[in-house]
C-alpha positions as CSV (number, residue, x, y, z in Angstrom):
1,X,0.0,0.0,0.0
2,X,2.4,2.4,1.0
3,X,4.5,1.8,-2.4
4,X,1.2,2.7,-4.5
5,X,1.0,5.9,-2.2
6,X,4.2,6.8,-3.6
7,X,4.0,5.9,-7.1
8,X,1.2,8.2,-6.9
9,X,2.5,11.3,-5.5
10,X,5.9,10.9,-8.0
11,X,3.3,10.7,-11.1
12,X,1.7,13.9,-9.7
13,X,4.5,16.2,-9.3
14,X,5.5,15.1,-12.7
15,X,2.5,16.4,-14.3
16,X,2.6,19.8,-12.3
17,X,6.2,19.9,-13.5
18,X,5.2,19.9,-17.4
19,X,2.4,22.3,-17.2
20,X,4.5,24.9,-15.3
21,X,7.2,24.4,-17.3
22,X,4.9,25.0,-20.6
23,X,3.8,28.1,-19.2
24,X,6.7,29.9,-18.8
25,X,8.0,28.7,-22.0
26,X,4.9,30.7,-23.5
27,X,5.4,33.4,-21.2
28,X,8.8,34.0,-22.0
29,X,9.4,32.9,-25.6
30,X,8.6,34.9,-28.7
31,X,5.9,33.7,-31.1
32,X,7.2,32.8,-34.6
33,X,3.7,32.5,-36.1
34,X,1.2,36.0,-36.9
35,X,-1.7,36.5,-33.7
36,X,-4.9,35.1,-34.2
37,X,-8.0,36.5,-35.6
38,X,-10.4,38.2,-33.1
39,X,-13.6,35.8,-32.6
40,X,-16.5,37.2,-32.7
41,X,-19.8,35.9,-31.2
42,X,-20.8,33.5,-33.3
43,X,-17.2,31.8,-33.2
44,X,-15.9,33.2,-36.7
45,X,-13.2,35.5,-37.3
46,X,-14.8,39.5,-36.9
47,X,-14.4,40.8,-40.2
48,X,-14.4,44.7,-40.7
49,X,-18.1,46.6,-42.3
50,X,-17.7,48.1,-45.6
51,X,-19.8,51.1,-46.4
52,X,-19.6,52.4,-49.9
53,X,-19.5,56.4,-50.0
54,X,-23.4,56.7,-51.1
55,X,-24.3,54.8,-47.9
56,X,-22.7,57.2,-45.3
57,X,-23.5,61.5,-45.2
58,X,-22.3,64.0,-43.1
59,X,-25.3,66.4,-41.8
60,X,-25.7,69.2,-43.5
61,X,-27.2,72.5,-43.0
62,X,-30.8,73.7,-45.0
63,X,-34.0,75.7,-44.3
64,X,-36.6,73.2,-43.8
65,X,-39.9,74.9,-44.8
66,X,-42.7,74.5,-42.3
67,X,-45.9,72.9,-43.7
68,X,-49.5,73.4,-41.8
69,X,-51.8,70.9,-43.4
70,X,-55.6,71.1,-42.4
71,X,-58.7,69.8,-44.2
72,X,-62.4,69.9,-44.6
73,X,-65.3,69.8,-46.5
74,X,-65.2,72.9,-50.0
75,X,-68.5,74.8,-49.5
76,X,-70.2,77.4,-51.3
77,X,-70.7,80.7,-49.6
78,X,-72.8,82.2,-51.8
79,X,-75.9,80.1,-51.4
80,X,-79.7,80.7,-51.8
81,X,-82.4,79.1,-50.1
82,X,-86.1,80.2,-52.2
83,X,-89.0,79.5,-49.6
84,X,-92.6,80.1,-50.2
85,X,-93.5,83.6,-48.9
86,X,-97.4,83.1,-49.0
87,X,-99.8,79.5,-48.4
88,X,-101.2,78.3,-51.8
89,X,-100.9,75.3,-54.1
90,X,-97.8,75.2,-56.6
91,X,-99.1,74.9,-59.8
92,X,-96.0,74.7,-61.3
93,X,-92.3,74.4,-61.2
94,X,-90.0,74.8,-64.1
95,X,-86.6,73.8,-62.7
96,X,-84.8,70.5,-61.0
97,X,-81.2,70.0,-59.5
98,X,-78.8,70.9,-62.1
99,X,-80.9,73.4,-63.9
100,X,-78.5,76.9,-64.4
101,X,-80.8,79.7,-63.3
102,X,-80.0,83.6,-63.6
103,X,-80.9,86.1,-60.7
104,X,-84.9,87.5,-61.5
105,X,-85.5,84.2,-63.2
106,X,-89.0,82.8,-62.9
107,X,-89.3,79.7,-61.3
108,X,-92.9,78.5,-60.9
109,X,-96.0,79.6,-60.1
110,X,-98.6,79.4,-56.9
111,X,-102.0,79.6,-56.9
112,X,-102.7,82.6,-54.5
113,X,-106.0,83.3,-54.6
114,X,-106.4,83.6,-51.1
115,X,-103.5,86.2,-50.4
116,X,-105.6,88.0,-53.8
117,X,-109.1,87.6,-51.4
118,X,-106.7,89.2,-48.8
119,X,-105.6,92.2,-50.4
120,X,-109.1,92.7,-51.7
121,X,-110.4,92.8,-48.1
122,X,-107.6,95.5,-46.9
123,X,-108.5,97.7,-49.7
124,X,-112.1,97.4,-48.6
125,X,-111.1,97.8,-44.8
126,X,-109.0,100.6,-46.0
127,X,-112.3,102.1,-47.7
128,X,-114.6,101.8,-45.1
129,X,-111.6,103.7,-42.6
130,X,-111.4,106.5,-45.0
131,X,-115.2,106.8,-44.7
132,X,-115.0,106.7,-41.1
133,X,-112.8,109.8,-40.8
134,X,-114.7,111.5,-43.3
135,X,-117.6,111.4,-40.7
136,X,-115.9,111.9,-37.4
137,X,-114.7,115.2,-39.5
138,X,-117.8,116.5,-40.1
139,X,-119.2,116.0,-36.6
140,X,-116.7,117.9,-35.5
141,X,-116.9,120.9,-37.6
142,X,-120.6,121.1,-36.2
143,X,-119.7,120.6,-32.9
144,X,-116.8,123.4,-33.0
145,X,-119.6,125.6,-34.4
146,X,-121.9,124.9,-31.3
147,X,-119.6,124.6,-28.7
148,X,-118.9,128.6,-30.3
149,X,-122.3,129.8,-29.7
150,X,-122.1,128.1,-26.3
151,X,-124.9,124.8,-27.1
152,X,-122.5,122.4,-26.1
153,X,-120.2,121.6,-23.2
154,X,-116.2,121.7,-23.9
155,X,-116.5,117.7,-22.7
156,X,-118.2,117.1,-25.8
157,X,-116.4,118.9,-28.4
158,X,-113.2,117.1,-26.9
159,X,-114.5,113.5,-27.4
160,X,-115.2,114.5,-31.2
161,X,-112.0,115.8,-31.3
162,X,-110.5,111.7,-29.7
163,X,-113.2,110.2,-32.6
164,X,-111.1,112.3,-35.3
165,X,-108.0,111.0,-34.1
166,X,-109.4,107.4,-33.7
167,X,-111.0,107.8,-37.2
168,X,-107.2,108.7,-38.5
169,X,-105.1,106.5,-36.6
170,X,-107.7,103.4,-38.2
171,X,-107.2,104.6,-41.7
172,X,-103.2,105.0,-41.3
173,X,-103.5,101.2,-40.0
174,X,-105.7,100.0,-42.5
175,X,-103.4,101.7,-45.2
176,X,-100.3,99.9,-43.5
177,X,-101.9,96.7,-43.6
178,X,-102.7,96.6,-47.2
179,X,-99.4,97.5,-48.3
180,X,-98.1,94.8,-46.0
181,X,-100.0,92.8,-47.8
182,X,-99.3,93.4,-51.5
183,X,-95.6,93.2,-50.9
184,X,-96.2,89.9,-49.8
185,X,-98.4,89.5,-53.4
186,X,-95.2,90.5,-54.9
187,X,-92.7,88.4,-53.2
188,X,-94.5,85.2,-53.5
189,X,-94.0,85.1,-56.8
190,X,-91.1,82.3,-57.6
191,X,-87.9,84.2,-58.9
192,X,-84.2,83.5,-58.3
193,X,-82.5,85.6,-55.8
194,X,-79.2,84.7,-57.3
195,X,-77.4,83.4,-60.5
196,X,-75.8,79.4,-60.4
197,X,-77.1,76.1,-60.0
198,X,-80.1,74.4,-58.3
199,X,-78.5,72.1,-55.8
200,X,-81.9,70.5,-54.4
201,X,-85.3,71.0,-54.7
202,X,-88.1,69.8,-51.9
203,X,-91.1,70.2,-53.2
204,X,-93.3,69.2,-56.4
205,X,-96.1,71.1,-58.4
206,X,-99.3,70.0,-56.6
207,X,-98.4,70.3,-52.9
208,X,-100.0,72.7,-50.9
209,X,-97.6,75.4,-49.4
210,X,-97.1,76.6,-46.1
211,X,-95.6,80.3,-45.6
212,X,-91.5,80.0,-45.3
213,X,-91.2,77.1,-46.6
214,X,-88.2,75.8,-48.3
215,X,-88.9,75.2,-52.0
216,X,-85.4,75.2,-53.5
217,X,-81.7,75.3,-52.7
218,X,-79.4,77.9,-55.5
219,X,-75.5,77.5,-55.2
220,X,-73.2,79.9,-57.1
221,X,-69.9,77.8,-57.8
222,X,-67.7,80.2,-59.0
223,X,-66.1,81.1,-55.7
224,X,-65.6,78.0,-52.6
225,X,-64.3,78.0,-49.8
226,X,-62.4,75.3,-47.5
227,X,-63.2,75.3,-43.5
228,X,-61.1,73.7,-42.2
229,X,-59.3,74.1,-38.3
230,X,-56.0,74.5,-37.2
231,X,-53.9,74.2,-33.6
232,X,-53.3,77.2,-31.2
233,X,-49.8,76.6,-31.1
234,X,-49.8,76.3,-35.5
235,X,-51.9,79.4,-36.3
236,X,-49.6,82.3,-35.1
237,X,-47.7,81.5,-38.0
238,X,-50.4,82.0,-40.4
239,X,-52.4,85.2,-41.9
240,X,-54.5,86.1,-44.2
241,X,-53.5,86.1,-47.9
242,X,-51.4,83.3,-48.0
243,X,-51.1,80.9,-50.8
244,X,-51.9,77.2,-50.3
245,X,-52.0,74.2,-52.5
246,X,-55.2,72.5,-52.3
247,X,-56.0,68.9,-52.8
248,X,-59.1,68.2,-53.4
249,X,-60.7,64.6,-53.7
250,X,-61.2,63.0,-56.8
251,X,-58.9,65.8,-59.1
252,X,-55.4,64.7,-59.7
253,X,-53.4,68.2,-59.6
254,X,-53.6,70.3,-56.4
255,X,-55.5,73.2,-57.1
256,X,-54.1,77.1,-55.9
257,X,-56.0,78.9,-53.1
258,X,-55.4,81.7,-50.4
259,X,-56.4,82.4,-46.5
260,X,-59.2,84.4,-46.9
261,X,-60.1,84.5,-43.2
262,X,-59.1,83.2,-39.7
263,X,-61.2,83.1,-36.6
264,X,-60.5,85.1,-33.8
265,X,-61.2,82.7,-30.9
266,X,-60.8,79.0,-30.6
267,X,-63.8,76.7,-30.7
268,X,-64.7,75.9,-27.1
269,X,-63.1,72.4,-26.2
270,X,-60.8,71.6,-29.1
271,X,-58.4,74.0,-28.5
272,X,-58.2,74.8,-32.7
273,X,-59.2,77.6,-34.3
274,X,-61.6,78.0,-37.9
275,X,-59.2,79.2,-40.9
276,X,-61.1,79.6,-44.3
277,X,-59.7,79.2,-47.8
278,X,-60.5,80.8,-50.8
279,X,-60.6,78.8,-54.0
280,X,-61.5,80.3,-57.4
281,X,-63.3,77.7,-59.8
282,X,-64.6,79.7,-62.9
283,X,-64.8,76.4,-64.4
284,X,-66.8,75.3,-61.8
285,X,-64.8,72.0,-62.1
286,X,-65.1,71.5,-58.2
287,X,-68.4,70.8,-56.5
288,X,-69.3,72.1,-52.9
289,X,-69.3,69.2,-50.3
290,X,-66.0,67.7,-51.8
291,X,-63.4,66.4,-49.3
292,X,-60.3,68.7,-49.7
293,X,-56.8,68.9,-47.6
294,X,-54.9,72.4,-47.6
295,X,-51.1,73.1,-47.3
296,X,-49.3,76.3,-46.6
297,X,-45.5,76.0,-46.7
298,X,-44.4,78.4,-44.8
299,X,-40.5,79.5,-45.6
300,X,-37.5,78.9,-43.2
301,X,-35.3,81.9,-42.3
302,X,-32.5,79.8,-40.6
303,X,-30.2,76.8,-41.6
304,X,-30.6,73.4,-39.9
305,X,-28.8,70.9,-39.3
306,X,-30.1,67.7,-41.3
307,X,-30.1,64.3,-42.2
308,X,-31.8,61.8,-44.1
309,X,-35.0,60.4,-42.5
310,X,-34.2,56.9,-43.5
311,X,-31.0,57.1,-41.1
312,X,-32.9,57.5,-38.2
313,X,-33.8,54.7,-36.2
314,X,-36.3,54.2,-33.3
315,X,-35.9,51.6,-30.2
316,X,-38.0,51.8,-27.1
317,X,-39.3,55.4,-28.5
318,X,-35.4,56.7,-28.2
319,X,-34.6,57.9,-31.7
320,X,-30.6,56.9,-32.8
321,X,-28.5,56.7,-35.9
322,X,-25.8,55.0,-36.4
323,X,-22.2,56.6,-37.2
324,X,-18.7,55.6,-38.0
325,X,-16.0,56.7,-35.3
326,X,-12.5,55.8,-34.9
327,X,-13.4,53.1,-37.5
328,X,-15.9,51.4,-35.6
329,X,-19.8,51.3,-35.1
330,X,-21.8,53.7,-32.6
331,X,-24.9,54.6,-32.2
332,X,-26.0,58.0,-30.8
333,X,-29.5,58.9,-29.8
334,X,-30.8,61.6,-31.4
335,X,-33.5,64.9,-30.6
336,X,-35.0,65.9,-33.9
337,X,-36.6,68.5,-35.2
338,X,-38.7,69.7,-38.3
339,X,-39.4,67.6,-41.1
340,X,-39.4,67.7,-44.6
341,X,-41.5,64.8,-46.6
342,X,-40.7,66.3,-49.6
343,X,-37.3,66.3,-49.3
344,X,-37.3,63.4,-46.8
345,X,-35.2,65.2,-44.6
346,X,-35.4,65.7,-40.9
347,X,-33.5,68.1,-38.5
348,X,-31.0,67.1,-35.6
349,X,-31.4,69.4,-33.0
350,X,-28.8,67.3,-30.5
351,X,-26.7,64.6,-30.4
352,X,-24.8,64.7,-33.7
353,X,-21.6,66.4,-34.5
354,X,-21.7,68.4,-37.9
355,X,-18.5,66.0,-39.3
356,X,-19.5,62.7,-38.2
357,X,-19.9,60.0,-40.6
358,X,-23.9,58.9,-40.7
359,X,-25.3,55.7,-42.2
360,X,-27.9,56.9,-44.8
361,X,-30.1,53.9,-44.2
362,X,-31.3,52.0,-41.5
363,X,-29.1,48.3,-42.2
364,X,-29.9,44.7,-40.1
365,X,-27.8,43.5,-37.6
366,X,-25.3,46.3,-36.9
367,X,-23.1,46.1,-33.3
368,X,-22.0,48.5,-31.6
369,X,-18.6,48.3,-31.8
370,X,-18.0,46.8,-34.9
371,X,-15.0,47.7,-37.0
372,X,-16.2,49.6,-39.7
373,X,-14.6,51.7,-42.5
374,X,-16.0,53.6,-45.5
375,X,-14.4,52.2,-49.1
376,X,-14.8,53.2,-53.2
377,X,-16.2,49.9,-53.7
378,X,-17.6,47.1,-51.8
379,X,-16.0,44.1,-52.2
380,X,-17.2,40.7,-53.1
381,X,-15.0,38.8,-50.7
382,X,-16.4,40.4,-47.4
383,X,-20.0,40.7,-46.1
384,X,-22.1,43.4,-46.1
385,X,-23.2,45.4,-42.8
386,X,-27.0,44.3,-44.0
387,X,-28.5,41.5,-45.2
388,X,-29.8,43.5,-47.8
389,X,-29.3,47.3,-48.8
390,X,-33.0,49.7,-48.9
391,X,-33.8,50.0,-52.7
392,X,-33.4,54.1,-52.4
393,X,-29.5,52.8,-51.8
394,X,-29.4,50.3,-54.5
C-alpha cells in the first residue's frame, strides 16, 4: 500500500512539473507565427463593415420649410335658399337639381287666390276707414260751431276731437296693412334671388304650401371655400392672404388657393381655431361638399442641421442613428426636429456632431462596436453590414 501511495505522489508532481514548465515557455518565448484572428460571437473570425461612400452622409445645413396641413369639407358661400313667402298650391315648377338659373329668373308659379281675397279685403277695410274719418270730420266741424255759440259743453267737443283722431289712426293702419299685404303679393311670386345652380329642390307642383317654406336650394360655384381648423400653437404663424395648394378629392393636380379669413377665438373644447380658404373655380370643375386637404408652406429663415430620414432609427421610442467613429460602429440617440417629406429630410437638433460620418439607411444586424470603415467599392469577398441594402441605396 504504501509503495502505490508513492508511485502516486511521483506521477503527480510530474504532471505539475510539465504544465509549469509550458507556461513559462509561452510566457517567456517569442511567437514565430502572426496573432490570431479576433472571434466574434458566433465563433468566426470579426471581419471589418464596408460602407460604400453613397451609404454614409455628413449632416448638413438647409432651411426646412414648415408645412400646416388642415382639411375639410369645400362649400359654397354664396348660397340661396327660395321659400314660399305666402300658403297656396304650386301649380308649377320649371326647374330640377342641375338646372343653371340667372338672378330674376322665374321659377314657378302658386296659386294665390287667397292672399288676392286678402288684399281685396284691406283695400275694402281701408275704404270703409277712410269713410270713417270723413264722418268723425264732419261732426266735429258742427260741434266746433256749437260749442262757439255756447250749445255744447267743452266735454263734448273734446270726445269729437278723440273720434277724429281714432278715425285717423284706423285709416293709417288699415293703409299699412294693405301695403303689408301686397308686398307679400309680390314676393311670393317664384324668382331667383341669385345666379348658379339648383343644388336641391323639396317640393313638387301640386303640394300645398305653407308660408317660409323651403322650396329650393341655389348655389353659385364660382367662388368655394375650404373650412377647415388648425392648432393654437400652428396658427400664429399664419395670416390672411397666403397661398396654399389644395388637394381636393377625386382631381389629380392640387388646385391654388389663399387664407381668406381666420377666426378670432378658438372653438370651445378643441383648443383649434376656424381658418377659411378661398378657391376660385370659374370652371366650376369643383363641387361644394367635396373632401379637400390644404397646405401652406411656410418659408425657413435659418439653416438646420439635417439628415436623411431613412437614417434615423427608433428603439424603445429613443430615436438613434448609427455613425462611424475611430473606425468602428456607434450609435447616438438623437433629438429631432422639423421635417421635410418632400425632401425626406429631418432636422437634428442634439446629439450629432456636424463632421460625423452617418449611415444613410437603416441596415440589419449592426453592433456597436464593430469595426467599420468607409471604401470606393464594396467588395465581393467580405460581407455586407445588412443582409440586404433599402432599394433608395441600390
Amino acid at each position: 500500500m504504501q509503495k502505490k501511495w508513492l508511485f502516486g505522489g511521483a506521477a503527480a508532481a510530474l504532471v505539475v512539473a510539465g504544465v509549469a514548465g509550458a507556461w513559462f515557455s509561452g510566457v517567456l518565448q517569442p511567437r514565430s507565427g502572426p496573432p490570431k484572428a479576433v472571434m466574434g460571437k458566433d465563433g468566426k473570425p470579426d471581419v471589418p463593415l464596408e460602407f460604400v461612400s453613397r451609404e454614409v452622409v455628413q449632416p448638413a445645413l438647409a432651411r426646412m420649410p414648415a408645412m400646416v396641413e388642415f382639411s375639410g369639407p369645400l362649400i359654397a358661400p354664396q348660397t340661396a335658399i327660395v321659400r314660399a313667402k305666402a300658403g297656396g298650391t304650386l301649380l308649377s315648377l320649371t326647374v330640377a337639381e342641375g338646372s343653371r338659373v340667372t338672378a330674376g329668373q322665374t321659377l314657378g308659379r302658386v296659386d294665390l287666390a287667397e292672399l288676392s281675397s286678402r288684399v281685396a279685403e284691406r283695400i275694402a277695410n281701408l275704404e270703409s276707414a277712410r269713410t270713417t274719418l270723413t264722418q268723425a270730420e264732419r261732426t266735429h266741424a258742427s260741434n266746433e260751431r256749437l260749442a262757439a255759440q255756447q250749445f255744447i259743453s267743452s266735454i263734448a267737443l273734446d270726445n269729437s276731437r278723440a273720434a277724429v283722431d281714432t278715425a285717423r289712426a284706423m285709416l293709417n293702419a288699415s293703409q299699412a296693412a294693405l301695403e303689408t299685404t301686397r308686398v307679400i303679393q309680390r314676393d311670393a311670386s317664384l324668382v331667383a334671388p341669385i345666379s348658379g345652380i339648383v343644388a336641391k329642390r323639396y317640393v313638387v307642383p301640386g303640394e300645398k304650401l305653407a308660408a317660409e317654406q323651403q322650396l329650393l336650394t341655389i348655389v353659385d360655384l364660382a367662388r368655394l371655400e375650404l373650412a377647415g381648423s388648425v392648432g393654437t400653437h400652428e396658427v400664429s404663424r399664419l395670416i390672411p392672404g397666403t397661398p396654399v395648394q389644395v388637394l381636393v378629392e377625386g382631381v389629380v393636380q392640387p388646385v391654388a388657393g389663399r387664407i381668406a379669413r381666420i377666426a378670432p377665438a378658438a372653438e370651445p373644447g378643441t383648443r383649434s381655431i376656424g381658418v377659411t380658404i378661398e378657391l376660385p373655380n370659374p370652371k366650376e370643375m369643383l363641387r361644394a361638399g367635396q373632401y379637400a386637404v390644404a397646405r401652406a408652406t411656410l418659408n425657413d429663415d435659418a439653416e438646420r442641421l439635417t439628415v436623411p430620414s431613412a437614417a434615423v432609427g427608433n428603439t424603445g421610442g429613443q430615436n438613434h442613428v448609427w455613425v462611424i467613429e475611430s473606425g468602428v460602429l456607434a450609435r447616438r440617440a438623437v433629438t429631432l426636429g422639423r421635417r421635410d417629406e418632400r425632401e425626406g429630410r429631418v432636422e437634428v437638433l442634439g446629439g450629432l456632431q456636424p463632421g460625423s460620418q452617418v449611415l444613410a439607411a437603416r441596415f440589419d444586424n449592426l453592433r456597436e462596436g464593430a469595426k467599420a470603415s468607409v471604401v470606393a467599392a464594396k467588395s465581393a469577398a467580405v460581407a455586407s453590414a445588412a443582409a440586404s441594402t433599402p432599394d433608395n441605396l441600390k
